[in-house]
C-alpha positions as CSV (number, residue, x, y, z in Angstrom):
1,X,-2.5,11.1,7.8
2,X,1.4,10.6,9.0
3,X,3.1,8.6,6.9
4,X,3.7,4.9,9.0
5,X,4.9,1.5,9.4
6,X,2.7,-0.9,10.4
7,X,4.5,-3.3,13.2
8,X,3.0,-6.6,13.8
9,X,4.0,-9.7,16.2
10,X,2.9,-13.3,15.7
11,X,3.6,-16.7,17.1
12,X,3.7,-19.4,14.0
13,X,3.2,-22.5,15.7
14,X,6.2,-23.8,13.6
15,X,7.0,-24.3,10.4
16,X,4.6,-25.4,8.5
17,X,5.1,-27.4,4.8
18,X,8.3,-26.7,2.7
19,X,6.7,-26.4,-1.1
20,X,5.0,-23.0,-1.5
21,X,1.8,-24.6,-3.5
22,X,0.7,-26.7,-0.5
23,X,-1.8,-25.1,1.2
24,X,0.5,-26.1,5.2
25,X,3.2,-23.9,3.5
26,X,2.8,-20.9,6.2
27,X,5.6,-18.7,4.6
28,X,3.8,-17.8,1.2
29,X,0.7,-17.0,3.6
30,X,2.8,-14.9,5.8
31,X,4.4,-12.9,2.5
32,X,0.2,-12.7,1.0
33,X,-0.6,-11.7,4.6
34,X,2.1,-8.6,4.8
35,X,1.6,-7.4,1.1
36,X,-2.5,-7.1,2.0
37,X,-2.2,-6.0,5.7
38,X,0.4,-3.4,4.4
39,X,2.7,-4.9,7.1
40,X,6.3,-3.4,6.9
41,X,7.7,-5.6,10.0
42,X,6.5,-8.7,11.8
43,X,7.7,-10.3,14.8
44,X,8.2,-14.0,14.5
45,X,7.8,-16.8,17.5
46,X,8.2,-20.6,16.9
47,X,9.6,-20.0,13.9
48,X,11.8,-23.0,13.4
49,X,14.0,-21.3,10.6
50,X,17.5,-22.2,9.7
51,X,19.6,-20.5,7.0
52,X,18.8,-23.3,4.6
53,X,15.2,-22.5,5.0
54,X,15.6,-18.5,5.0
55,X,17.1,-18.9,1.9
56,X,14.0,-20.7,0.5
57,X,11.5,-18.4,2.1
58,X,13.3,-15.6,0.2
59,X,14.1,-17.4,-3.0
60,X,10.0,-18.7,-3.5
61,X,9.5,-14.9,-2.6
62,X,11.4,-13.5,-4.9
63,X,13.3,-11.4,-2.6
64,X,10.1,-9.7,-1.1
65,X,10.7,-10.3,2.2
66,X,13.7,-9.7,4.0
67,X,14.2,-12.3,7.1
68,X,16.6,-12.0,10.1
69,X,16.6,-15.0,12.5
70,X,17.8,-16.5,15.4
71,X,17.3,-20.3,16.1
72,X,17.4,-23.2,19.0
73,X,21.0,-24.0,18.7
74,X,20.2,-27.4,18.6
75,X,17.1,-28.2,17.6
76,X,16.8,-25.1,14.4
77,X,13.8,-27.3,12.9
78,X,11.8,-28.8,16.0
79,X,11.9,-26.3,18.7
80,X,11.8,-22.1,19.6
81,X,13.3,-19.5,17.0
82,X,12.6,-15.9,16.4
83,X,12.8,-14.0,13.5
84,X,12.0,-10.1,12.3
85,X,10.8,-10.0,8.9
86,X,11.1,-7.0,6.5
87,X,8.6,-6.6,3.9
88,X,11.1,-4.9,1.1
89,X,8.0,-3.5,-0.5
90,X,7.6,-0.9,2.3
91,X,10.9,-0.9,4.5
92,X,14.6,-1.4,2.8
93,X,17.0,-2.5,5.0
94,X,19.6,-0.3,4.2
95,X,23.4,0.2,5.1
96,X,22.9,0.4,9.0
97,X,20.8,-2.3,9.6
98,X,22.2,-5.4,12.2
99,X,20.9,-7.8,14.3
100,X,21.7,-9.1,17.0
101,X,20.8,-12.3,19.1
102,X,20.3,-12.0,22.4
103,X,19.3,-15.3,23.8
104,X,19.7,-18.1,20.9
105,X,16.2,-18.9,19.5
106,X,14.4,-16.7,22.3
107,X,15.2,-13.3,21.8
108,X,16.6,-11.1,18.8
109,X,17.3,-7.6,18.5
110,X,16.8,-5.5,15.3
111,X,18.1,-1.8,14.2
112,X,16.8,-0.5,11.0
113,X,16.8,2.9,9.2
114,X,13.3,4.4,9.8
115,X,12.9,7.9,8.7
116,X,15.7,10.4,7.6
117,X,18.4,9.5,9.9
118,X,16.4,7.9,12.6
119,X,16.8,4.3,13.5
120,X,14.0,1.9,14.8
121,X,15.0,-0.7,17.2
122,X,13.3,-3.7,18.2
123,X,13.3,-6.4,20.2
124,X,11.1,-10.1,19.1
125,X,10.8,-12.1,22.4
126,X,9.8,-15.7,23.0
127,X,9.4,-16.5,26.7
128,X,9.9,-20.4,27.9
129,X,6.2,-22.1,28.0
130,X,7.5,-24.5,30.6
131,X,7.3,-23.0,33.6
132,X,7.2,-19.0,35.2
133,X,10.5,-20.1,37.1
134,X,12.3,-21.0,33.2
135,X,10.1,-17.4,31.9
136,X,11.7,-15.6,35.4
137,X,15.6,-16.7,34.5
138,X,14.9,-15.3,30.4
139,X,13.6,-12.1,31.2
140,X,16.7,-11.6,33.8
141,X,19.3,-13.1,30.8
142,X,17.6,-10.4,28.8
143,X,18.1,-7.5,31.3
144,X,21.8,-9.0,32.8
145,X,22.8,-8.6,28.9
146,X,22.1,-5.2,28.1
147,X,23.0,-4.3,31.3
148,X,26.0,-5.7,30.2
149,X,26.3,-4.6,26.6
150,X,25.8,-0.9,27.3
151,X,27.0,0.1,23.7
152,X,23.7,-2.0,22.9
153,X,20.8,0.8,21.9
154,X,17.8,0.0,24.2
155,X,14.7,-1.0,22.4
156,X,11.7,1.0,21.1
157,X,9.8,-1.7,20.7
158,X,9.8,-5.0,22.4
159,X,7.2,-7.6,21.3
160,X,6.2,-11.5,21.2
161,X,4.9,-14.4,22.9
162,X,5.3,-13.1,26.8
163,X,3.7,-16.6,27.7
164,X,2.3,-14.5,30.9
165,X,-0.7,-12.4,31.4
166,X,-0.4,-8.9,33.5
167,X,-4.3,-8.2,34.5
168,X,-6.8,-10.7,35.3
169,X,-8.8,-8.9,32.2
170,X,-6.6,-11.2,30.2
171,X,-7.7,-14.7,31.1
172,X,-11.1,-16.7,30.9
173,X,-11.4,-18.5,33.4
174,X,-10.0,-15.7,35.5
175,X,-7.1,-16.2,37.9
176,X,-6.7,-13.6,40.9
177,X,-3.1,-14.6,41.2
178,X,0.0,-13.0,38.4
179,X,2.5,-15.0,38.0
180,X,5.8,-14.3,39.5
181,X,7.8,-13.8,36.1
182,X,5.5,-10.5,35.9
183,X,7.9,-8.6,37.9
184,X,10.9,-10.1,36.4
185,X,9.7,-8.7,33.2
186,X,8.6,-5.2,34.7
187,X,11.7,-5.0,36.0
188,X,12.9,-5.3,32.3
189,X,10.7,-2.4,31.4
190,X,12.0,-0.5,33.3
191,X,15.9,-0.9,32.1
192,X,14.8,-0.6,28.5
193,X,12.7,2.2,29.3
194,X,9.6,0.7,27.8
195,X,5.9,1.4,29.3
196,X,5.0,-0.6,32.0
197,X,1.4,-1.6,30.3
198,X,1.5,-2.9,26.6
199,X,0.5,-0.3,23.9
200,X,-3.1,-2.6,23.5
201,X,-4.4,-2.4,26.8
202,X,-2.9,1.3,27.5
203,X,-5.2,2.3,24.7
204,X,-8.6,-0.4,26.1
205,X,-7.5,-0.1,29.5
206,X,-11.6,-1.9,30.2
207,X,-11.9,-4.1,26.7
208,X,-11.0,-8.1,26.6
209,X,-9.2,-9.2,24.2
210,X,-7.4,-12.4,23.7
211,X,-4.8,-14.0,21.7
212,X,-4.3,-17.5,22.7
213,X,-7.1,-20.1,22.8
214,X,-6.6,-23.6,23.8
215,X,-9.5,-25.9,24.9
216,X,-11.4,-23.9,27.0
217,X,-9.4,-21.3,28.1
218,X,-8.3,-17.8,26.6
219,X,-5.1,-15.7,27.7
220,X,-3.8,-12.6,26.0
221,X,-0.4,-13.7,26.1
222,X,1.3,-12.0,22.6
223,X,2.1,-7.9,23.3
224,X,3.8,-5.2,22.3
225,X,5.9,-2.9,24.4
226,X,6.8,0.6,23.3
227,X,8.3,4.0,24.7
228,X,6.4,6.8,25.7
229,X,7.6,9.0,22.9
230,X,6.6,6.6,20.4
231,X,3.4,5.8,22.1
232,X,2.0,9.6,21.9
233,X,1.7,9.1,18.1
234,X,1.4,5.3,17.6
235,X,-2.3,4.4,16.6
236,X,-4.0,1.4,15.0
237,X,-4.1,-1.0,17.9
238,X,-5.3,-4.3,16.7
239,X,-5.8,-7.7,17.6
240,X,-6.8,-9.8,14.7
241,X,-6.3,-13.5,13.2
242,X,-3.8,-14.7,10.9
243,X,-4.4,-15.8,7.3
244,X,-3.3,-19.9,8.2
245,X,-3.3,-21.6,11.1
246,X,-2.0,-21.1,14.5
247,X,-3.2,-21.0,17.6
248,X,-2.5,-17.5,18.5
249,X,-3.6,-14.4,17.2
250,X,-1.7,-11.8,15.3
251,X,-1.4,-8.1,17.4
252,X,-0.2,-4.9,15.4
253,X,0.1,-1.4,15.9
254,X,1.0,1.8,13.5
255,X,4.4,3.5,14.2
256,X,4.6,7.0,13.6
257,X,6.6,10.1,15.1
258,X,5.8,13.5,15.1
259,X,8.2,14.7,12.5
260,X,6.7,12.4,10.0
261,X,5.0,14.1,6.8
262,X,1.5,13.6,6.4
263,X,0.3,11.9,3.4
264,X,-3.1,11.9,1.6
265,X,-4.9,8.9,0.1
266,X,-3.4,9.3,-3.4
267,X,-5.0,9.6,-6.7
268,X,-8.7,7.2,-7.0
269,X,-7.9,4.7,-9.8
270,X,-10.1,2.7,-11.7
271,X,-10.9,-0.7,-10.2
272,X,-10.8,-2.7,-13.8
273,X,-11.1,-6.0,-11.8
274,X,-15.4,-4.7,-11.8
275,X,-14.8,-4.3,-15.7
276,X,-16.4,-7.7,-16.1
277,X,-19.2,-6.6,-13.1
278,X,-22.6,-7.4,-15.0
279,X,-24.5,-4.3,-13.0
280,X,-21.6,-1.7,-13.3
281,X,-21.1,-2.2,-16.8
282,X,-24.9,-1.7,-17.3
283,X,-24.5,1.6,-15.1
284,X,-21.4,2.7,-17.0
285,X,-23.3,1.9,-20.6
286,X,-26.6,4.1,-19.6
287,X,-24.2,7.0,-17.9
288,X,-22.0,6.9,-21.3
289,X,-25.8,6.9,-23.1
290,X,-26.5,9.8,-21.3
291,X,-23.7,11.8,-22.6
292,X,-23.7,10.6,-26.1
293,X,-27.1,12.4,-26.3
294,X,-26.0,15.0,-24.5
295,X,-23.2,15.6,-27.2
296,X,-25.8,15.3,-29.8
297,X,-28.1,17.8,-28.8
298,X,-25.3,20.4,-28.5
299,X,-24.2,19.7,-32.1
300,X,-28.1,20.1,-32.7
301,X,-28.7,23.5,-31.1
302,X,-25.4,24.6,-31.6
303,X,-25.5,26.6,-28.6
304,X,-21.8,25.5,-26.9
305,X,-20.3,27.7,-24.7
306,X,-16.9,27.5,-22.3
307,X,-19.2,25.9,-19.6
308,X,-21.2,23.5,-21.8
309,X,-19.2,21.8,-24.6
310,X,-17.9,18.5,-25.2
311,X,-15.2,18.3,-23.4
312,X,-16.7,19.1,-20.0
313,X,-19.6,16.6,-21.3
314,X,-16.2,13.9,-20.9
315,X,-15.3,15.1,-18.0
316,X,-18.4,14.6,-16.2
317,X,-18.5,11.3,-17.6
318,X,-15.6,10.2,-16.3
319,X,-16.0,11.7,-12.8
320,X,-19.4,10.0,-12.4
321,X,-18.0,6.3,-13.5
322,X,-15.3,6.6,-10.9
323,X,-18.1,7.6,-8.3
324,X,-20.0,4.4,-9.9
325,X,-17.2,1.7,-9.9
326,X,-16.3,3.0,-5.8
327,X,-19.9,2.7,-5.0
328,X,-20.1,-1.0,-6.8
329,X,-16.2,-1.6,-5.1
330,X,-17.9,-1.5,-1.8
331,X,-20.8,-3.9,-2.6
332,X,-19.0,-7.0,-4.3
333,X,-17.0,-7.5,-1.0
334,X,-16.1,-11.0,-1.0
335,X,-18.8,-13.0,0.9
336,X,-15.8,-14.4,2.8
337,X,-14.9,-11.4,4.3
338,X,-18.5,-10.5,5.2
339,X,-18.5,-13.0,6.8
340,X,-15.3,-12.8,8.6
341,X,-16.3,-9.3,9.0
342,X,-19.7,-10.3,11.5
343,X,-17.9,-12.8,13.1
344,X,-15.2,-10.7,14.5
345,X,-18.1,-7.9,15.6
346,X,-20.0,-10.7,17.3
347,X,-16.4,-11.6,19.5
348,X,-16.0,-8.1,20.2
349,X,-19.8,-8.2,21.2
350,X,-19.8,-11.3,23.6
351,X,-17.7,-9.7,26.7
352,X,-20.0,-6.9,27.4
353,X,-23.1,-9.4,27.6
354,X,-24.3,-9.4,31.5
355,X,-26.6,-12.9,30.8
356,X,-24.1,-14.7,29.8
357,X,-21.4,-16.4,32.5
358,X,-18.0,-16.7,31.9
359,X,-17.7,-20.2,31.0
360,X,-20.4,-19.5,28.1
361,X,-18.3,-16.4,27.4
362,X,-15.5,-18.6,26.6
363,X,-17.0,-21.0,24.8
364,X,-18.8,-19.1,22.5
365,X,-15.7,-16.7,22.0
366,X,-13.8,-19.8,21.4
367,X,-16.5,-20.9,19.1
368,X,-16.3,-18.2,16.8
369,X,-12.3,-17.7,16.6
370,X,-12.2,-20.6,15.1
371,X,-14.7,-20.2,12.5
372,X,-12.5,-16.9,11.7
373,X,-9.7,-18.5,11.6
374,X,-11.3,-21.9,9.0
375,X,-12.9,-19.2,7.0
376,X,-9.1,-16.8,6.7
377,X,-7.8,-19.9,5.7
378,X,-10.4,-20.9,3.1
379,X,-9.8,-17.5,1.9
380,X,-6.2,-17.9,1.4
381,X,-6.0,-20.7,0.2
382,X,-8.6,-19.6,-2.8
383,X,-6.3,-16.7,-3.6
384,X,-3.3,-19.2,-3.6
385,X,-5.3,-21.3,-6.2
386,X,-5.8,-18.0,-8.1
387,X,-2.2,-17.0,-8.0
388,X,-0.8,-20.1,-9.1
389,X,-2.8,-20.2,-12.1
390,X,-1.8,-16.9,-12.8
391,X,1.5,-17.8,-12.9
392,X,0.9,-20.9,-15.0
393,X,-1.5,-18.2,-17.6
394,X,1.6,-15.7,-17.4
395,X,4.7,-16.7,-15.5
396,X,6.4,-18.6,-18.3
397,X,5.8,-15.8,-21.1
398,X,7.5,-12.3,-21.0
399,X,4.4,-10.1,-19.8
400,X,4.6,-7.3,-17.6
401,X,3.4,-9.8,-14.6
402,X,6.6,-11.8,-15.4
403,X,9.3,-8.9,-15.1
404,X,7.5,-7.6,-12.5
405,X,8.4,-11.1,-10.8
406,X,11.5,-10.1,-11.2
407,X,12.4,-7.0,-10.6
408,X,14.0,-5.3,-7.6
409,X,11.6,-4.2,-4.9
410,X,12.7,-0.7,-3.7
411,X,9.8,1.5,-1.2
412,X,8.7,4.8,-2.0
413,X,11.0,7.7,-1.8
414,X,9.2,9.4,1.1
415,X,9.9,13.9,1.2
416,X,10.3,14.5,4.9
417,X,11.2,17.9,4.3
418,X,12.4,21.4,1.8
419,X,14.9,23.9,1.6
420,X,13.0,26.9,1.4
421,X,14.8,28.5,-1.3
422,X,16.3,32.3,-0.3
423,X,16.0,31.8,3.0
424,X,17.6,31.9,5.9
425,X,17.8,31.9,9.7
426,X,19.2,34.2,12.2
427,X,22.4,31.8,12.4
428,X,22.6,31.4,8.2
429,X,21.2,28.2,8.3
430,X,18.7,26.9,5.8
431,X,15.6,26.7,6.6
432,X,13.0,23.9,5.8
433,X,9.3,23.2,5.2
434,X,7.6,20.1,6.6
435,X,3.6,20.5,6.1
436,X,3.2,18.4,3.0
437,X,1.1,20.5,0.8
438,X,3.4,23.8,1.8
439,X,6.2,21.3,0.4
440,X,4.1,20.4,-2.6
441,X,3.6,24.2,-3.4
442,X,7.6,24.5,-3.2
443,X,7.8,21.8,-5.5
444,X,5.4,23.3,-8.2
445,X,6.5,26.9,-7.9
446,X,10.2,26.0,-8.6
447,X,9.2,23.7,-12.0
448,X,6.7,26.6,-12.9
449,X,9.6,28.9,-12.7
450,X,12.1,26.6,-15.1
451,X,9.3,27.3,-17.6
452,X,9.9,31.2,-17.5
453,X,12.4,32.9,-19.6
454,X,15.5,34.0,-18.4
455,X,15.9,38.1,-18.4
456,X,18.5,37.9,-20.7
457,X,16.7,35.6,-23.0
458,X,16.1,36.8,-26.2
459,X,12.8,38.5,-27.7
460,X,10.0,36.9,-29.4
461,X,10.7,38.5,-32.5
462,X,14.5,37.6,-32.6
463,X,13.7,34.0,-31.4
464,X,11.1,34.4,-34.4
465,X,13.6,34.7,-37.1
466,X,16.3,32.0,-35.6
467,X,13.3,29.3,-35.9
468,X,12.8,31.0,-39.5
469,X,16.4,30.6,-40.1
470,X,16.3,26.9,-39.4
471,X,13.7,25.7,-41.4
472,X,15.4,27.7,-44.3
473,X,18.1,25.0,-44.0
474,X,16.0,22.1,-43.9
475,X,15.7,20.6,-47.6
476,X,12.5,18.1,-46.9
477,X,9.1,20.0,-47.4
478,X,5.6,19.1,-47.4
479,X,2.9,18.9,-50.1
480,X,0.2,20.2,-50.2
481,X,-1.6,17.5,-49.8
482,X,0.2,16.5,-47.0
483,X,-0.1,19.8,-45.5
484,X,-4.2,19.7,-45.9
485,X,-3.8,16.3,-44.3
486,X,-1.8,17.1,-41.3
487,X,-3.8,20.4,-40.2
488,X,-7.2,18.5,-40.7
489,X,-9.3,17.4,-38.0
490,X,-8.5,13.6,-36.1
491,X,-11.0,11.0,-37.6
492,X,-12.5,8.4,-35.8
493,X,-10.4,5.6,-37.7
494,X,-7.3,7.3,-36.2
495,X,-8.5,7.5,-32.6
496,X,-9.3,4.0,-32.9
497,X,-5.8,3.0,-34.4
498,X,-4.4,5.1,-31.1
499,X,-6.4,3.1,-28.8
500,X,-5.8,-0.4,-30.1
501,X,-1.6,0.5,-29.4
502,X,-1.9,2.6,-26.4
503,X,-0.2,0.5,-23.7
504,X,-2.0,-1.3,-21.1
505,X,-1.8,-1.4,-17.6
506,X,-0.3,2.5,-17.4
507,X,-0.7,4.2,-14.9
508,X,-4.0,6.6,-15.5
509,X,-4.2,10.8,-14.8
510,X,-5.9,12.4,-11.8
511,X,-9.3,11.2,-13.9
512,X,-8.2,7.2,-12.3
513,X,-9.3,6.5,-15.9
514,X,-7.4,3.6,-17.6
515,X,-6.7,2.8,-21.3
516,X,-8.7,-0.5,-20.1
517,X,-11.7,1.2,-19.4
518,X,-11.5,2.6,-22.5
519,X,-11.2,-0.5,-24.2
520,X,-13.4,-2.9,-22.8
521,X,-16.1,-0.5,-23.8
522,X,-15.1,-0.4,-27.0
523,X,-15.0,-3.8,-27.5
524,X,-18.2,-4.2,-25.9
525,X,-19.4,-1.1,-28.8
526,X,-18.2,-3.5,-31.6
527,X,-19.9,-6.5,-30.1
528,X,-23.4,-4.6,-29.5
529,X,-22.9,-3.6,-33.1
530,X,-23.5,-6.9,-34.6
531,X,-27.0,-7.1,-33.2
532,X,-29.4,-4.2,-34.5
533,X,-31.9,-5.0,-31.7
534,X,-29.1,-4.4,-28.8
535,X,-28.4,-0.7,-27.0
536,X,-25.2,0.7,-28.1
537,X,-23.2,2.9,-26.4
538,X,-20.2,4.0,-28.5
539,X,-17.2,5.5,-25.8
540,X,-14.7,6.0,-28.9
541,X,-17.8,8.2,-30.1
542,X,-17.5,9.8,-27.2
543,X,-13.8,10.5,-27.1
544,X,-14.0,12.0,-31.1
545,X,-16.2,14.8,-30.5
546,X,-14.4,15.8,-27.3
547,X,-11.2,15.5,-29.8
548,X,-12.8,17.7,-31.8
549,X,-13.6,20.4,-29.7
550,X,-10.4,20.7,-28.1
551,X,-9.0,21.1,-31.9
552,X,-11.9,23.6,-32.8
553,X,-11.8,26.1,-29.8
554,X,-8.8,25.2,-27.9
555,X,-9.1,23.2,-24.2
556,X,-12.0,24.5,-21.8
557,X,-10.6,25.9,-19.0
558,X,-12.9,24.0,-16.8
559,X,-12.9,20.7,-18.8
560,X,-9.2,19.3,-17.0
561,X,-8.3,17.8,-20.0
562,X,-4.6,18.5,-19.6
563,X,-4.6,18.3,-15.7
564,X,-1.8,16.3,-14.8
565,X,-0.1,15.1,-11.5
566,X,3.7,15.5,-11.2
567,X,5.4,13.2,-9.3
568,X,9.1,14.5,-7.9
569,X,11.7,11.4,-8.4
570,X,14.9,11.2,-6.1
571,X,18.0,11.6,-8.6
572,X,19.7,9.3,-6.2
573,X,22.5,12.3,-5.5
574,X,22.4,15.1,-3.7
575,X,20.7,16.5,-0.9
576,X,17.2,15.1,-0.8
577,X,16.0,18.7,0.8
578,X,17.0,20.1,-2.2
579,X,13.7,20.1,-5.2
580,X,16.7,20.5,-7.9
581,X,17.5,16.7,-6.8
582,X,14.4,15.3,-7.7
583,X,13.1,14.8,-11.6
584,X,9.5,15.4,-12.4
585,X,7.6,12.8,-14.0
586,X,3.8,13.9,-14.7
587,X,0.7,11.9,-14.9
588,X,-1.7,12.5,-17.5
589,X,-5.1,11.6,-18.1
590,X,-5.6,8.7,-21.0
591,X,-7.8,10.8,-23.2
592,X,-5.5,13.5,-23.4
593,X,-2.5,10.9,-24.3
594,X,-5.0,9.0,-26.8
595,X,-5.5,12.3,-28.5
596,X,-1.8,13.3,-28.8
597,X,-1.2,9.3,-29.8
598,X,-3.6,10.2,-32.7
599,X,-1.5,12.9,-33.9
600,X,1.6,11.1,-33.5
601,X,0.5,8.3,-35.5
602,X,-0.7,10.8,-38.4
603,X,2.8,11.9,-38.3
């Protein structure tokens, strides 16, 4: 798919608590909320921020979030305020990027860097609750300014708490009459150049959906506004509930353009959370079983070939855990989010039902919002619990989760686009590829092509000599003995030694195989060992004799033992078009790097 950023508006319903370990603290739940929705940018309303309290948002954060703010110029803490948060993880905000308020506490406008040298601009909104006279005078402030302030970029975006609904799809009980502010803010729409119908009903012009709920009534009252242009490739439409509590529901939509490069899913990892799974590790043990005998009987018969050897024995191994651990992923779904899950089908359910009225209609909608919203909550507030002690097991040592605390947040270097190297258009120009996987090619054929010689490069039989020539001049020279012990075969004691120090938490190959994988069932190998009545499946085992065939016969073309993925790294200078500006790191699978770990350490 296009790469995106995921825009989402919400109105608060203030504050909330100021220490981040009470569960009323709304801000940690907002910066949980972004990190798992993927959220780049969210829209607050009824914010009540100052800068004091910006500043402890960000500092309890750790810098994650990047907040820009407008409050009630008298009453910061009580009453209004906007803000447009920036989750750093996805989105920097680079040189370029300025906000401006618009009307104090009520409306803020936001350019940031998007993609290449494209800005996004937005605009949060909070319209007056008092009255549709007080919403009719903010929406013409908002038009009289940038009418006014015509070096002002007009918005792509324009979202928040409208406090008005546009079709009488948008209210139980329904009310034939629109309020008068409506045309105040089409009016609006039209100077900024926005669609007249909000992105959520343009794409269900016939479905209801709500995002305010008090007593007995339900209004949609939160939208999002965007252009045409960015409309045609914006997708995701959503209405769904915050993770702590408000009254109003959270809307968000996926922003994308047509020049943006398409993206696939990434490399399948290893979900080592399902290490300690009871069932999968039973799975994994009789799979691993499987190919231990497997591996036996072709030492028995003797009868390997390039197709059927040990290492492809591995190979399949791992490829069938990963299917195993994705197919167990997708049972153990929280039972909280089942049944947050069901609920929110049975709301999308009730407003097609003919034999119910509208009053029941409301009430049962009503009804099950808020057992979404108690149960997102709950669910919260358990991962809260499990993050704090987390950081009480590992926040106070120097672990990886520690500097990780710490570090500088930067996003992903996204390649919008190649030089096509030796070529040219008509006018001399260069000329670029955008199809990702015509880019990725680029990218491979150029590092394939620092691996050839040059043509003026000398012969094999003169380089030959010059290596010859060098080791002439080195006075240190093996034994014997230690030459019969460094071309021998790896022993089982060394691949052991190699996996005991091989790093955790690495990233794994194309395989998704970790080094934890590998040693969780090692360590479940030594354990089974102590009891003579118990199964044993020995991984380790496993990993030898597929060590041993790559040093008997060379690797198996088919076995991708030394498949690796090579990931292109901005230099920070130079043309980003350019593939000489980006370094290579490559990926490789963990039993490859165990093997060559052996060998290192019998060096």
């Amino acid at each position: 798919r296009k790469t995106f950023i995921r825009v989402a508006t919400l109105n608060m319903n203030g504050y909330g608590h100021d220490d981040p370990r009470n569960h009323d603290n709304k801000w940690s739940s907002v910066y949980r909320m972004m990190r798992t929705h993927n959220i780049g940018i969210l829209l607050v309303q009824e914010a009540h921020l100052d800068a004091e309290r910006v500043q402890h948002i960000e500092k309890f954060t750790s810098s994650k979030l990047k907040i820009f703010f407008s409050a009630h110029p008298e009453r910061a803490r009580q009453r209004d305020g906007v803000a447009i948060v920036i989750n750093k993880r996805l989105l920097t905000p680079a040189t370029g990027t300025m906000a401006t308020t618009i009307v104090p506490g009520k409306a803020i406008h936001l350019s940031i860097p998007w993609q290449q040298s494209k800005k996004l601009h937005l605009l949060c909104v909070y319209a007056p609750s008092e009255s549709d006279t007080a919403r009719q005078s903010f929406f013409r402030t908002i038009k009289t300014y940038y009418e006014m302030n015509t070096h002002m970029p007009r918005p792509d975006l324009m979202a928040g708490d409208f406090n008005n609904v546009e079709d009488v799809l948008d209210r139980i009980p329904v009310r034939e009459s629109i309020e008068d502010s409506v045309s105040e803010l089409d009016t609006l729409k039209s100077l900024l150049r926005l669609k007249l119908t909000d992105g959520w009903r343009a794409t269900f012009p016939t479905t209801k959906g709500y995002t305010f709920q008090r007593r007995t009534a339900l209004s949609r009252l939160d939208r999002i506004y965007v252009t045409e242009n960015l409309f045609r490739t914006a997708r995701g439409w959503r209405i769904i509930e915050p993770d702590f509590r408000s009254d109003h529901s959270m809307v968000q939509v996926d922003l994308t353009c047509v020049h943006s490069p398409e993206m696939g899913r990434g490399r399948p990892v290893f979900p080592t959370h399902l290490l300690k799974d009871k069932k999968l590790a039973k799975q994994l043990k009789e799979r691993g079983i499987r190919a231990e005998t497997e591996i036996q009987q072709l030492l028995t018969s003797g009868s390997r070939s390039e197709g059927v050897n040990a290492q492809v024995i591995l190979r399949d191994l791992k490829a069938d855990w990963m299917k195993l651990a994705r197919e167990r992923e997708r049972e153990v779904v929280p039972r909280l989010l089942r049944e947050i899950e069901l609920l929110e089908a049975e709301v999308r359910r009730i407003p097609k039902r003919s034999s119910m009225n509208e009053q029941e209609k409301t009430a049962e909608i009503a009804a099950l919002t808020a057992q979404i919203r108690q149960l997102k909550q709950k669910r919260t507030n358990q991962q809260k619990s499990n993050a704090r002690a987390r950081h009480r097991l590992e926040g106070e040592r120097p672990t990886k989760y520690w500097t990780g605390l710490h570090r500088e947040v930067k996003p992903r270097d996204t390649m919008y686009s190649l030089e096509k190297d030796g070529e040219q258009a008509r006018d001399g120009s260069p000329v670029y590829e955008t199809n990702s996987e015509r880019m990725a090619e680029l990218a491979r054929t150029h590092h394939m092509n620092l691996q050839k010689d040059d043509p003026n490069a000398k012969g094999l039989n003169e380089r030959e000599a010059d290596i010859q020539r060098v080791l002439s001049a080195v006075d240190a020279h093996l034994n014997e003995e230690q030459v019969i012990e460094l071309d021998g075969e790896v022993t089982y004691e060394e691949c052991e030694i190699a996996l005991r120090y091989a790093k955790s938490a690495s990233s794994p190959g194309l395989d998704g195989i970790t080094y934890e994988v590998w040693k969780t069932l090692h360590a479940r190998f030594t354990e089974d060992s102590r009891y003579p009545d118990r199964t044993k499946f020995d991984a380790l085992g496993v990993l030898h004799a597929a060590f041993l065939d790559v040093q008997r016969f060379g690797v198996a073309p088919t076995s991708q033992f030394t498949d690796g993925w090579m990931c292109p790294i901005y230099k920070e200078k130079g043309d980003k078009t350019k593939i000489v500006n980006y370094r290579p790191i490559t990926l490789l699978n963990t039993d490859y790097k165990l093997l060559t770990k052996a060998l290192a350490v019998r060096l």
